[in-house]
MARFI-191254 format. One record per residue: residue in one letter; x, z, y of N, C-alpha, C, O in turn. Coordinates in steps of 0.2 Angstrom, whole numbers, padded with zeros to 4 digits, always signed. Layout:
aXZYXZYXZYXZY;...
***
This chain:
x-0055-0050+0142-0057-0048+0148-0051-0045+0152-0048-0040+0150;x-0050-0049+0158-0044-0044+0161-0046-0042+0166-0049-0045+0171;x-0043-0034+0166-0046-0029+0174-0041-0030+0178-0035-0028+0176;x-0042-0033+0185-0036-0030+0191-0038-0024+0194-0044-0022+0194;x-0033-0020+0197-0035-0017+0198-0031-0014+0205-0024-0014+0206;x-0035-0013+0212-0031-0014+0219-0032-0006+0220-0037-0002+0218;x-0027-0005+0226-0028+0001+0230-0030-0001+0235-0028-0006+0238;x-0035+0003+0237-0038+0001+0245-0039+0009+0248-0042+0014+0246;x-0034+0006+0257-0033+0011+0259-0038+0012+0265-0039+0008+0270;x-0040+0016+0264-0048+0019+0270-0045+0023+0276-0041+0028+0275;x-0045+0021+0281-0043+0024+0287-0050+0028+0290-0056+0025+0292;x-0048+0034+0290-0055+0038+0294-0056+0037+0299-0051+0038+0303;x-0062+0037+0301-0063+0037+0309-0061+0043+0312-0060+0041+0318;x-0060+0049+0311-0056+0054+0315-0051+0057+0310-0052+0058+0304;x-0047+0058+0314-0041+0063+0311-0042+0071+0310-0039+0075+0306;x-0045+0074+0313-0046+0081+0315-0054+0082+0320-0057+0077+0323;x-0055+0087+0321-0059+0089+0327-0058+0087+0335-0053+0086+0339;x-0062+0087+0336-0059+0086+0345-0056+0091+0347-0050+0089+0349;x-0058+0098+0348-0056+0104+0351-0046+0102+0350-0041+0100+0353;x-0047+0102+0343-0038+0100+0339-0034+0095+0343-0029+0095+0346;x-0038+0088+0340-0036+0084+0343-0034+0083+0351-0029+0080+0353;x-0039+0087+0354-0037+0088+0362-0030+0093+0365-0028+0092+0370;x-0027+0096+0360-0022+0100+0359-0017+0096+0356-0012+0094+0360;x-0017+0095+0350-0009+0091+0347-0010+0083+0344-0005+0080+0340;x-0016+0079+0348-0018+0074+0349-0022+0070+0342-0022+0073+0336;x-0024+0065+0343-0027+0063+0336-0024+0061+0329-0024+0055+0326;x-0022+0065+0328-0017+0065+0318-0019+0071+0314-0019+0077+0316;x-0019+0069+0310-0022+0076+0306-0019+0080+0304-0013+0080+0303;x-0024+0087+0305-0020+0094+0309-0020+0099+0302-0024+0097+0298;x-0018+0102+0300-0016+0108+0297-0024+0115+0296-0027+0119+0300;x-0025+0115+0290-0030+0119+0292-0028+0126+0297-0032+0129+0301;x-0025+0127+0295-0023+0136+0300-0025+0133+0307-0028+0137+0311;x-0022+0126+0309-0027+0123+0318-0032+0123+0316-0035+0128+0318;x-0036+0120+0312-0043+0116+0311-0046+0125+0312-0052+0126+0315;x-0042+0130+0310-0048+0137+0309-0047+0141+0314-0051+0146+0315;x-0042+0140+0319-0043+0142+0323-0041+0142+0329-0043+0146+0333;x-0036+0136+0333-0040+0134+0339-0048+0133+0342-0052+0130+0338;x-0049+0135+0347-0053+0133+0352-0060+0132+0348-0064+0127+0348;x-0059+0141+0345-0067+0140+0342-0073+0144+0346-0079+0143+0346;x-0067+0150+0351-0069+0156+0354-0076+0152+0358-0076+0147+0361;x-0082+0157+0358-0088+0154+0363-0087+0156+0371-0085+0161+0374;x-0087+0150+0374-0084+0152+0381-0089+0149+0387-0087+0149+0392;x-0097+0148+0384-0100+0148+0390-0109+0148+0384-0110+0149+0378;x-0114+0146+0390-0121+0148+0386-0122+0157+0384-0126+0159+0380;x-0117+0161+0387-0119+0167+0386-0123+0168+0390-0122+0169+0396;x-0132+0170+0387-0139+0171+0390-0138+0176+0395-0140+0174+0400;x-0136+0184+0394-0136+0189+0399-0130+0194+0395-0128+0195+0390;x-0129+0197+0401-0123+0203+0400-0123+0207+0394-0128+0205+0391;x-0119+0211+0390-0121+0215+0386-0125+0222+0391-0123+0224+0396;x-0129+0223+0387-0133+0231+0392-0128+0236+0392-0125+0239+0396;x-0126+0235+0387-0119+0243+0385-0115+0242+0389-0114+0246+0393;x-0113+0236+0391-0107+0235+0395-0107+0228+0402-0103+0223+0403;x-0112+0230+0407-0113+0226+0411-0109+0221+0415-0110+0215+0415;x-0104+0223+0417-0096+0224+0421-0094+0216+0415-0091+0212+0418;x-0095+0215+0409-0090+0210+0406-0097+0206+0403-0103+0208+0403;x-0095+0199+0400-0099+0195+0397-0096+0196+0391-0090+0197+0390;x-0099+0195+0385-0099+0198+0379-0094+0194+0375-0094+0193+0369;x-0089+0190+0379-0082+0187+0379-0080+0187+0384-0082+0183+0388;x-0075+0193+0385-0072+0191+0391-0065+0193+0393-0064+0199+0393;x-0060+0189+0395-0053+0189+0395-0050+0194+0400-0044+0195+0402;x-0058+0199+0403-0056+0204+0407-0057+0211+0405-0057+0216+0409;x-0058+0210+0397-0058+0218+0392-0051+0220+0393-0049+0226+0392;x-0046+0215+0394-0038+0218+0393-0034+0217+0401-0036+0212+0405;x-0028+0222+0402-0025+0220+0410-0021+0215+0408-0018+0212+0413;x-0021+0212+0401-0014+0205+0400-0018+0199+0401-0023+0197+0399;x-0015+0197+0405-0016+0190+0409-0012+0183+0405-0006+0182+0405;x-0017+0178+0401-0014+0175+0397-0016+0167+0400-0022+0166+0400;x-0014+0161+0402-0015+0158+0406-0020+0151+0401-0025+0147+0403;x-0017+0154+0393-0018+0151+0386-0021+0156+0383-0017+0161+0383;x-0026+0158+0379-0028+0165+0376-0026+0160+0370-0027+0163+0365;x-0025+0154+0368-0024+0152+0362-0014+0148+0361-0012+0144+0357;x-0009+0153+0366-0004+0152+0365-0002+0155+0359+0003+0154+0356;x-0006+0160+0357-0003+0166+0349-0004+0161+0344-0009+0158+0342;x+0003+0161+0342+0002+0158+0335+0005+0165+0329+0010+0168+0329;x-0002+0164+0324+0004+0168+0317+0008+0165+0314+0007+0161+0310;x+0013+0167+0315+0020+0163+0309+0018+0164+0303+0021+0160+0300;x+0014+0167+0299+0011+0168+0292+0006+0161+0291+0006+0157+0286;x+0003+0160+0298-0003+0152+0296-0008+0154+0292-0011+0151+0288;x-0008+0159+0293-0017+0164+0288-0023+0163+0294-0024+0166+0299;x-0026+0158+0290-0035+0159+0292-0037+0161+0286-0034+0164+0281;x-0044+0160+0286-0047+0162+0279-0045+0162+0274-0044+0167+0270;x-0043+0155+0271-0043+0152+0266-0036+0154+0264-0035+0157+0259;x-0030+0154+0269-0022+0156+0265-0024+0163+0266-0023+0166+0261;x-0026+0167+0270-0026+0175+0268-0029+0176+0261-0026+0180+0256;x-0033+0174+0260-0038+0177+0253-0032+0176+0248-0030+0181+0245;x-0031+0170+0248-0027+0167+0242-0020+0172+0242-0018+0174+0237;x-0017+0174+0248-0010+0177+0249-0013+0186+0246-0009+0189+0242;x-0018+0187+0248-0018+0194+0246-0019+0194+0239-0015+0197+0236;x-0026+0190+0235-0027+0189+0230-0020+0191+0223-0021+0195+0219;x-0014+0186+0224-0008+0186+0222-0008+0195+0223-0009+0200+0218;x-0006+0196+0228-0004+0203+0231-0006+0209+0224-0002+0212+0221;x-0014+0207+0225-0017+0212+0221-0019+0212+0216-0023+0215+0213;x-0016+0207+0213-0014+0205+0205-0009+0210+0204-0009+0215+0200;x-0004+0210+0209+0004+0211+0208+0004+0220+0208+0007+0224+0205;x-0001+0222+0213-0001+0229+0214-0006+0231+0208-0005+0237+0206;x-0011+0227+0205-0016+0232+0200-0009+0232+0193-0009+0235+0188;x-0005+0227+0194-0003+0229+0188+0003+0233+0188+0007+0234+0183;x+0005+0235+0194+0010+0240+0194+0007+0247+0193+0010+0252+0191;x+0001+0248+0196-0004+0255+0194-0003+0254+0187-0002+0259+0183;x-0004+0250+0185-0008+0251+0177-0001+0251+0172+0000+0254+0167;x+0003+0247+0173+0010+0250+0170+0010+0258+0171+0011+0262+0166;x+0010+0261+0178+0010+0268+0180+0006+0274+0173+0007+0279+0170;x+0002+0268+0174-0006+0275+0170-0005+0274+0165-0006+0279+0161;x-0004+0267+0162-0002+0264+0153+0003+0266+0150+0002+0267+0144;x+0011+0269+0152+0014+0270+0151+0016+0279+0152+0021+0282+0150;x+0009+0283+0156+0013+0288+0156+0017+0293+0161+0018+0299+0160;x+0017+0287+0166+0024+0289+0170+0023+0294+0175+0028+0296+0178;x+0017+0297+0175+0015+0302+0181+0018+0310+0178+0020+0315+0182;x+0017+0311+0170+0019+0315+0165+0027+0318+0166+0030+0324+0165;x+0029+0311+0169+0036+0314+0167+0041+0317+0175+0047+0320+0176;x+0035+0314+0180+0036+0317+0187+0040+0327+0188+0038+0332+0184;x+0044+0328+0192+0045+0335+0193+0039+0336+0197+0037+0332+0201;x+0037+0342+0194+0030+0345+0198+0031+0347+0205+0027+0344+0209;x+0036+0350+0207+0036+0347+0215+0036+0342+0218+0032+0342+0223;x+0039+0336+0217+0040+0330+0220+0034+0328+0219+0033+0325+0224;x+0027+0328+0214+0022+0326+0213+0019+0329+0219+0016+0326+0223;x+0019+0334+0219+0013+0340+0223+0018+0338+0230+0015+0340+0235;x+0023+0336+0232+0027+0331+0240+0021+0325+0240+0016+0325+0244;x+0022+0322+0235+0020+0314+0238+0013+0316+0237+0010+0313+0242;x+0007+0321+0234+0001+0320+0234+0000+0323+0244-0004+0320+0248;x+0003+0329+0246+0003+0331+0250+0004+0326+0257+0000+0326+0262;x+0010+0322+0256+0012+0317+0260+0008+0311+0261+0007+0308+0267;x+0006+0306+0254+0002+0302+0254-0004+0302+0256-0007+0298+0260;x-0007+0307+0253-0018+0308+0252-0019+0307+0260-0023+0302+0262;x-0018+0312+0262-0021+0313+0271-0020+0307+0274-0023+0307+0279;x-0016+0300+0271-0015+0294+0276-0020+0288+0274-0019+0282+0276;x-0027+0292+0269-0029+0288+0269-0036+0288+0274-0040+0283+0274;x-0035+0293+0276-0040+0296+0283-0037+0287+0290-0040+0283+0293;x-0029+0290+0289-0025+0287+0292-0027+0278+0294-0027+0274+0300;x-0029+0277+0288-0029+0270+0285-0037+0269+0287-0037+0264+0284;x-0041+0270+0288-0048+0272+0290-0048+0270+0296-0051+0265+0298;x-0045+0273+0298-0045+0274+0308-0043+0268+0310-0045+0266+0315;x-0037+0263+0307-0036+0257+0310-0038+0251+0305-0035+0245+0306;x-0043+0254+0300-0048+0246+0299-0052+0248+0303-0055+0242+0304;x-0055+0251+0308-0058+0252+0314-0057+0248+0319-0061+0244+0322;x-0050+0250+0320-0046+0247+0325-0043+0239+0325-0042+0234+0329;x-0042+0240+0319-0042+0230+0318-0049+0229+0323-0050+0228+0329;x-0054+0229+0316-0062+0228+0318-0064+0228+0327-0068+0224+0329;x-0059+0233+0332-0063+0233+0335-0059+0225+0341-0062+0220+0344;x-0053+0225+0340-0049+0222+0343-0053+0215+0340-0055+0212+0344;x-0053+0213+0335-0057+0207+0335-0062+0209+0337-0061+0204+0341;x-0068+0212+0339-0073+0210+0343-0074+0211+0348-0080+0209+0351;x-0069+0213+0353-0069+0215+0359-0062+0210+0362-0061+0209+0368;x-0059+0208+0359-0053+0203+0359-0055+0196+0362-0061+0194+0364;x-0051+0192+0364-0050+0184+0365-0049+0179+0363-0044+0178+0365;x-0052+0175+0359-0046+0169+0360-0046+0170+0349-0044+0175+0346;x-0049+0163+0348-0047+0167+0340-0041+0166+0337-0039+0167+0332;x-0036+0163+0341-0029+0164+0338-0027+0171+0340-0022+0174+0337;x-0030+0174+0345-0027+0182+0348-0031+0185+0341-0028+0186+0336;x-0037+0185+0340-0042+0190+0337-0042+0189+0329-0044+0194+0325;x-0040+0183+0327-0042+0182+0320-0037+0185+0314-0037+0184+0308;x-0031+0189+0317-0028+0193+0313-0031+0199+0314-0028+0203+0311;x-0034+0201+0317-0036+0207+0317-0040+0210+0312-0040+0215+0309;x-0045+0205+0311-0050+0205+0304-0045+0206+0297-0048+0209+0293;x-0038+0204+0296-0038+0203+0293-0033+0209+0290-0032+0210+0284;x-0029+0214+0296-0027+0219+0297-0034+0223+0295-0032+0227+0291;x-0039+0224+0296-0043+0229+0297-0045+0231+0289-0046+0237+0286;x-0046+0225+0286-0045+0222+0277-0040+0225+0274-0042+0230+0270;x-0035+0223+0276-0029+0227+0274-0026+0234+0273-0023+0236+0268;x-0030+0236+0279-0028+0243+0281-0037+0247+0274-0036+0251+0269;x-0040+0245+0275-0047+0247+0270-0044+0247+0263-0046+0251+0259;x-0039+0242+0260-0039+0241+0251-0030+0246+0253-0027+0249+0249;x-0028+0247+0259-0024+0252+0258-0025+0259+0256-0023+0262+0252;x-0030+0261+0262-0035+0268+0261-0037+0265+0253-0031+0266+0250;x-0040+0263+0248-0044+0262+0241-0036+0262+0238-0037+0268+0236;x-0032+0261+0236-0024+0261+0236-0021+0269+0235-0020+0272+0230;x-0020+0270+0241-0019+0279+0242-0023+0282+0236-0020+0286+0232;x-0029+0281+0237-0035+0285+0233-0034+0283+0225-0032+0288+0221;x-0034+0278+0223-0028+0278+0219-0025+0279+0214-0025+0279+0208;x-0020+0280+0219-0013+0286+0218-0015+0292+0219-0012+0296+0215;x-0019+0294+0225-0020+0300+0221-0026+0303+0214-0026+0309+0214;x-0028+0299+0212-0031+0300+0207-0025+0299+0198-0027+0302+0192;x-0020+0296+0199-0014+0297+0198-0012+0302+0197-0014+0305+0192;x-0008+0305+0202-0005+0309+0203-0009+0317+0202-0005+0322+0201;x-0016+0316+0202-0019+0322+0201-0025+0321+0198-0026+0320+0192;x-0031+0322+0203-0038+0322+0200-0044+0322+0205-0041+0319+0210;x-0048+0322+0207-0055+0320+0211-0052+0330+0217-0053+0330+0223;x-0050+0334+0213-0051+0340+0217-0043+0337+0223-0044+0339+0229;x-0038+0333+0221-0033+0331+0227-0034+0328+0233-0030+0327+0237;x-0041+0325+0232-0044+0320+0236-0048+0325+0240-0049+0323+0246;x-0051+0330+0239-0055+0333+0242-0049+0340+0247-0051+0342+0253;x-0044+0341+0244-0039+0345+0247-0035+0342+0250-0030+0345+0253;x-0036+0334+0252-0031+0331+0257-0037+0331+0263-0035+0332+0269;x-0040+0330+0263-0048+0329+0268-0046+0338+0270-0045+0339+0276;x-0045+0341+0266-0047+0348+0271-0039+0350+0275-0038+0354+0280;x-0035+0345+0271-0027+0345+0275-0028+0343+0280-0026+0346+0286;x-0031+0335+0280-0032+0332+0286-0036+0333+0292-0036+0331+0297;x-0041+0338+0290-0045+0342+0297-0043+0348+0298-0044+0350+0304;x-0038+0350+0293-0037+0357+0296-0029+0360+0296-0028+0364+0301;x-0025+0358+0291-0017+0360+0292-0015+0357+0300-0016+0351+0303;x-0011+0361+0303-0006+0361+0309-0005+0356+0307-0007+0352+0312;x-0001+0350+0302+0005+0347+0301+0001+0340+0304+0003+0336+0308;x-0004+0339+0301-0011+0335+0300-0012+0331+0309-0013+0326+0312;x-0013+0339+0312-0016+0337+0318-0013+0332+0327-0016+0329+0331;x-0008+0332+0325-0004+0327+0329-0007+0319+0330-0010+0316+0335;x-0005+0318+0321-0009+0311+0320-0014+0311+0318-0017+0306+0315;x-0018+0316+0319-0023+0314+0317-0028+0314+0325-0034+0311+0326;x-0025+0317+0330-0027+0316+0338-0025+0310+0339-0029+0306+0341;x-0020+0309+0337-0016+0301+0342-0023+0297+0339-0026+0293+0342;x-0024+0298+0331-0029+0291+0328-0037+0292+0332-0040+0287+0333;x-0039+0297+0333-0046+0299+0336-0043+0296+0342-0045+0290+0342;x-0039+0297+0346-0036+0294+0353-0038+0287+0353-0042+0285+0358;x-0035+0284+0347-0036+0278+0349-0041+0275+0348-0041+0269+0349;x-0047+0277+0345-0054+0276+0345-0058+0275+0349-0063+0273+0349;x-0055+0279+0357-0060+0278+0363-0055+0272+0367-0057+0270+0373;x-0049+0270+0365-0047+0266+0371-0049+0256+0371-0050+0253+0366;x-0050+0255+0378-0056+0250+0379-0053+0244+0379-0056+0239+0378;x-0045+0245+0380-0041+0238+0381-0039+0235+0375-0034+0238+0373;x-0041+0229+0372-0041+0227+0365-0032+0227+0365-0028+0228+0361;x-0029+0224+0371-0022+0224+0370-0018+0230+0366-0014+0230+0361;x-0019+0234+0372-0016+0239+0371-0018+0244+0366-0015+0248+0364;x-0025+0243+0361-0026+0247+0355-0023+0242+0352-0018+0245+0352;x-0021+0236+0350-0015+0232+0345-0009+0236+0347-0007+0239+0342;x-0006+0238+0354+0002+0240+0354+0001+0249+0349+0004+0250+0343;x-0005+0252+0352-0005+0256+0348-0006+0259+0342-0005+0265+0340;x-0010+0253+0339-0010+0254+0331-0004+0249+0328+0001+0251+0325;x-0005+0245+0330+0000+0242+0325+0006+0239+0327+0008+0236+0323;x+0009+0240+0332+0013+0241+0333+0018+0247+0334+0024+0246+0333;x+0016+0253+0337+0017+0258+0338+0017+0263+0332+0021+0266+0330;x+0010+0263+0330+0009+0268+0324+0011+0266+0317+0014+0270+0314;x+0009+0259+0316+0013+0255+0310+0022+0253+0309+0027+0253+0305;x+0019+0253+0314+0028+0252+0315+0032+0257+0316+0037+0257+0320;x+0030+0264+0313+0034+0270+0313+0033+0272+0307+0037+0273+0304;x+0027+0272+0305+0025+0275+0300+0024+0273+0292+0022+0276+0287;x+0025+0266+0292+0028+0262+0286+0033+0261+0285+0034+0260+0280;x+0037+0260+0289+0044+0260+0285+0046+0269+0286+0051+0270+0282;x+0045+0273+0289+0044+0280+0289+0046+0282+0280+0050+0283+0277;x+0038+0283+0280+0034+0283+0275+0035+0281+0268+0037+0285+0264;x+0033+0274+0266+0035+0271+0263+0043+0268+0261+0044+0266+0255;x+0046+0267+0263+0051+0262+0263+0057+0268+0262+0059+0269+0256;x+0059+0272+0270+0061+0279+0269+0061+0285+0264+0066+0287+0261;x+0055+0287+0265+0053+0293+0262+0052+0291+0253+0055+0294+0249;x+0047+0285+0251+0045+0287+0246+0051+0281+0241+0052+0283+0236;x+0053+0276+0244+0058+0272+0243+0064+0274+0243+0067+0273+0237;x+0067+0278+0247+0072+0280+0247+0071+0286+0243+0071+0285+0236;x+0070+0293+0246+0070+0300+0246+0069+0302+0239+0072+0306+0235;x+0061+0299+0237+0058+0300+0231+0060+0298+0226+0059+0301+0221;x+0064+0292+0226+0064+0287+0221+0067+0290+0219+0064+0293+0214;x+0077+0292+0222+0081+0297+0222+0081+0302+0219+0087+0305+0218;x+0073+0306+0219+0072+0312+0214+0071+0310+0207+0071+0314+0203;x+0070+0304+0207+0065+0302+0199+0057+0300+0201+0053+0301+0196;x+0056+0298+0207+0050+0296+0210+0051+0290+0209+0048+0288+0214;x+0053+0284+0205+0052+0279+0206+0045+0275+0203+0043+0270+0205;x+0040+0279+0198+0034+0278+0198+0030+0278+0206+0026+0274+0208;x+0032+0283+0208+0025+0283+0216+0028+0276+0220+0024+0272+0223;x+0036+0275+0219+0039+0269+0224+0033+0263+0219+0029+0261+0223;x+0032+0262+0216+0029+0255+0210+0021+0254+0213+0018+0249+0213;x+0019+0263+0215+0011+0262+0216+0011+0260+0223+0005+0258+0225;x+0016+0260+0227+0016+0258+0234+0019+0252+0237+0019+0251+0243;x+0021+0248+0231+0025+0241+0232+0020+0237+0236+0023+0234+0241;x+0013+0236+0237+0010+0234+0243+0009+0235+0248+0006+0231+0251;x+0011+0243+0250+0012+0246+0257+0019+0241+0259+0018+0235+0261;x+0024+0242+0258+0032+0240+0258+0030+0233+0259+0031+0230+0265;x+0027+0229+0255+0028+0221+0256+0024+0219+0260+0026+0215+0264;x+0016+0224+0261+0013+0221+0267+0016+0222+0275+0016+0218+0280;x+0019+0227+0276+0022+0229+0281+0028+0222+0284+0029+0218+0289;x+0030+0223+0278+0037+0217+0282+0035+0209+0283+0038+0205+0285;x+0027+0209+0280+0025+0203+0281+0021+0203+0288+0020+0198+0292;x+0018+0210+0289+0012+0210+0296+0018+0210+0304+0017+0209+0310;x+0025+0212+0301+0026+0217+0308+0031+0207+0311+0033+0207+0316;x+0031+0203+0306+0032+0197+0308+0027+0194+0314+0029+0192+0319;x+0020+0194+0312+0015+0193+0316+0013+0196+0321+0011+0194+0326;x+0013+0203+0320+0014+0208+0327+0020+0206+0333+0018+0206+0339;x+0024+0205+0330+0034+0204+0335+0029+0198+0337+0027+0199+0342;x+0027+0194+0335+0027+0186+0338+0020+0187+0342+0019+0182+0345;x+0015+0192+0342+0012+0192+0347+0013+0196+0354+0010+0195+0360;x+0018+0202+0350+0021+0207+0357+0026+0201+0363+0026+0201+0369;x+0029+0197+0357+0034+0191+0362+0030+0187+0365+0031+0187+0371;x+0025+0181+0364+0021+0178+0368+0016+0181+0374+0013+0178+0379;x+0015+0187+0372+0013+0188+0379+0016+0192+0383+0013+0194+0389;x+0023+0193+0380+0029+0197+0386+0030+0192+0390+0030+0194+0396;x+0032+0186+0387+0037+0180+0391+0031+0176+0394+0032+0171+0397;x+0024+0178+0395+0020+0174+0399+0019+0178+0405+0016+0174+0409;x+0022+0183+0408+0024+0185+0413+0027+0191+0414+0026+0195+0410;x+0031+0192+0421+0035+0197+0422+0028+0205+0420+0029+0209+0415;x+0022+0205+0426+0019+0207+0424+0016+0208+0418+0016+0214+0416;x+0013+0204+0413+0014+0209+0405+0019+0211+0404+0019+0217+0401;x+0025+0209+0403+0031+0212+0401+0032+0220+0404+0035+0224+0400;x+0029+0221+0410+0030+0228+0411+0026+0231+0407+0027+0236+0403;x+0018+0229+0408+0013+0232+0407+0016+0236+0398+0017+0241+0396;x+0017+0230+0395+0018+0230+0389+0023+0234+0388+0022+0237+0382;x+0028+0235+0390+0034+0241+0388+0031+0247+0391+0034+0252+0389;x+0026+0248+0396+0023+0253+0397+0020+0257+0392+0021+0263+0390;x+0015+0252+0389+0011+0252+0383+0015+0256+0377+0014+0262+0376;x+0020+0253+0374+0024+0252+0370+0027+0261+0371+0025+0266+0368;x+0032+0261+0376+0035+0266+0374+0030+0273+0375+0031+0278+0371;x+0023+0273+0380+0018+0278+0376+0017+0282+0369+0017+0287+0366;x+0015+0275+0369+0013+0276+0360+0018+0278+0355+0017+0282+0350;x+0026+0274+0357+0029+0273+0353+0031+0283+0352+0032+0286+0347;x+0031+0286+0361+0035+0291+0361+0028+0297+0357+0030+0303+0356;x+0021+0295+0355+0017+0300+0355+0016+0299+0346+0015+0304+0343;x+0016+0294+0342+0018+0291+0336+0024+0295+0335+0022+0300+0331;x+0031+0297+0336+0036+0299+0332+0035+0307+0333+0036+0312+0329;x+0031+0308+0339+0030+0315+0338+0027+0320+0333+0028+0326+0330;x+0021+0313+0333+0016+0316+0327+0015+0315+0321+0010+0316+0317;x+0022+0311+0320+0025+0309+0313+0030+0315+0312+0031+0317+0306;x+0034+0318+0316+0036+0323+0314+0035+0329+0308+0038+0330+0302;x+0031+0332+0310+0028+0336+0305+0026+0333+0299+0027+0337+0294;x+0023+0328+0298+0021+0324+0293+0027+0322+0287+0025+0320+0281;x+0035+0321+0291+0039+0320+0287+0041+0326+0283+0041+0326+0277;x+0041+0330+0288+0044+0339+0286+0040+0339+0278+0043+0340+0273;x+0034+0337+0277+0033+0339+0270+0033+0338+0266+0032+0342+0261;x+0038+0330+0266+0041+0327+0263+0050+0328+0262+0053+0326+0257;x+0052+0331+0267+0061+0330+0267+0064+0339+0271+0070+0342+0270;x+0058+0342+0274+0058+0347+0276+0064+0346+0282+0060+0344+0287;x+0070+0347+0283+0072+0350+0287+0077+0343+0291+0081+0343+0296;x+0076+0338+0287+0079+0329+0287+0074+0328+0293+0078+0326+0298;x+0069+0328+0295+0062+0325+0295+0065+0323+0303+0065+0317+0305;x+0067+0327+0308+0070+0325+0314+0072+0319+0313+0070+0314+0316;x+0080+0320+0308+0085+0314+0308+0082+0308+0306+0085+0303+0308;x+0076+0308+0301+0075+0300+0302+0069+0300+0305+0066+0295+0302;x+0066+0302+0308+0062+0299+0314+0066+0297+0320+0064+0292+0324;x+0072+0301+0320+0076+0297+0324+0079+0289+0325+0081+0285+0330;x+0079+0289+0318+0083+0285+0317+0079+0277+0314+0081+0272+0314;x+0072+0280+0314+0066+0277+0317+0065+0272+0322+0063+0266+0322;x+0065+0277+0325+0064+0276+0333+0070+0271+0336+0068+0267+0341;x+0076+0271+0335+0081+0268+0334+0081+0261+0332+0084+0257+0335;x+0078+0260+0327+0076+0253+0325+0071+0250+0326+0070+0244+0326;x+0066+0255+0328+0061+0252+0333+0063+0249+0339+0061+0244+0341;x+0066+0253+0342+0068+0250+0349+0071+0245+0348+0069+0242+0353;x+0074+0241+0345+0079+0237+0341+0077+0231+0341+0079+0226+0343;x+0070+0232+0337+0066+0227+0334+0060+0225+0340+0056+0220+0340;x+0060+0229+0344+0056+0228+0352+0059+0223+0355+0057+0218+0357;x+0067+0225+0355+0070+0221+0360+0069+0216+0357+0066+0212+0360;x+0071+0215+0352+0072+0206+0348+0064+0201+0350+0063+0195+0351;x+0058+0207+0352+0054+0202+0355+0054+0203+0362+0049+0204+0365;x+0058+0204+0366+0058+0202+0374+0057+0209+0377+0057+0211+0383;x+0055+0214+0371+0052+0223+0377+0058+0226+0375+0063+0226+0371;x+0057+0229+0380+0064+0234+0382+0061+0243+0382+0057+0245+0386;x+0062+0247+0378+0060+0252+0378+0066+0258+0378+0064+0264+0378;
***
């Protein structure tokens, strides 16, 4: 008996979705399009929200940014659901076993008792920190537009939550259930605390989903992770014999230089969409930027003590730096 055996090639009746296909025409699209173009609901809203009469419970008039496209933001990362999961997934493979080298090995033992009683002081309170803008993700997607504007923000809000679970941690690490309880009373009540810890309650009542993005995550992230992290516990700590706490924080340091890519490419598309946002936006920017370095101040000093001016400065310096490179001038 002899088998032939043929290929037979099936042409589908569509390429993509319409909404897609109406955008970059009928050929088959890329999931990161298929999940988030032109998903946002944009009509059939039954009545107002009661909370908030003035807007419809999608409305491209919660923010002063005028987009002519609420679906010109594109992430350069191409994270919808399915590549996020999978990209963090890696992540925290990579970070559970950098803790667990930490705690298997030992290495917290061999720390100088200052430098530990620095980084528990410096780290713990920021998971208060980390709290406040998985809020602020959250709220910016729900009050946002357009799910290429909105759909990193869920994912930011994630992020910032296994960061706060991360901290906690380390400091479990570094200490014991009584350090966790002693950074809570730091963060309500030490002087050093209170700066950022107003700037974050601050941003819990502001309405314009834009401008709470410029100010969490661009403004406050963008001072206070590479500050922090990269700076202080990278540099400063390492340098003492701290290179264990650098190992427990390798996913603060990688997620930063991966988010502040998708941040720059959102601050720049809706700069160059008009004169007007581009003021509004370096408006925005240098607010926060200038109320961020302030209240980061104090917060270094615990870490570097008498340094803490000189690299906020120098901070701010490369923020500005990396502003300009998306189109803001601050």
């Amino acid at each position: 008996m002899q088998m032939d055996l043929r290929t037979v090639s099936i042409q589908p009746l569509r390429q993509t979705y319409d909404p897609v296909a109406r955008r970059f025409g009928d050929k088959p699209a890329s999931r990161y399009q298929e999940g988030t173009y032109d998903i946002q609901s944009t009509a059939n809203f039954h009545y107002r929200p009661t909370w908030d009469p003035d807007h419809e419970i999608f409305d491209t008039a919660r923010t002063r940014i005028v987009m002519s496209d609420w679906y010109a933001f594109k992430d350069p990362r191409q994270f919808y659901y399915g590549a996020y999961t999978l990209a963090r997934a890696k992540q925290q493979d990579a970070a559970e076993a950098n803790l667990g080298f930490v705690e298997n090995h030992g290495l917290v033992a061999n720390l100088d008792a200052g430098l530990r009683d620095r980084a528990i002081a410096l780290l713990l309170p920021l998971r208060h920190v980390a709290w406040g803008a998985n809020l602020n993700g959250a709220s910016v997607c729900a009050y946002g537009y357009g799910t290429a504007f909105t759909q990193p923000f869920i994912f930011q809000a994630m992020d910032h939550l296994a960061i706060a679970q991360y901290l906690t941690r380390i400091g479990l690490l570094l200490g014991a259930e009584e350090t966790l309880d002693k950074a809570k009373e730091s963060w309500l009540a030490d002087d050093a605390w209170q700066g950022l810890r107003r700037y974050v309650e601050d941003t819990f009542v502001l309405k314009d989903p834009f401008e709470l993005f410029i100010a969490q995550d661009v403004a406050l992230d963008g001072l206070l992770y590479p500050l922090v992290f990269d700076t202080i516990v990278n540099g400063v700590f390492a340098a003492e014999g701290g290179t264990p706490i650098a190992l427990t924080t390798q996913f603060m340091t990688d997620w930063f230089k991966e988010t502040r890519r998708w941040a720059d490419a959102t601050v720049k598309t809706a700069a160059t969409e008009s004169p007007e946002n581009r003021a509004l936006i370096e408006k925005w920017v240098g607010h926060w930027r200038d109320r961020a370095a302030a209240a980061l101040q104090p917060v270094a000093q615990i870490a570097v003590g008498d340094k803490a001016d000189a690299l906020i400065a120098e901070q701010v310096e490369q923020f500005n730096a990396r502003l300009a490179k998306a189109g803001v001038k601050v």
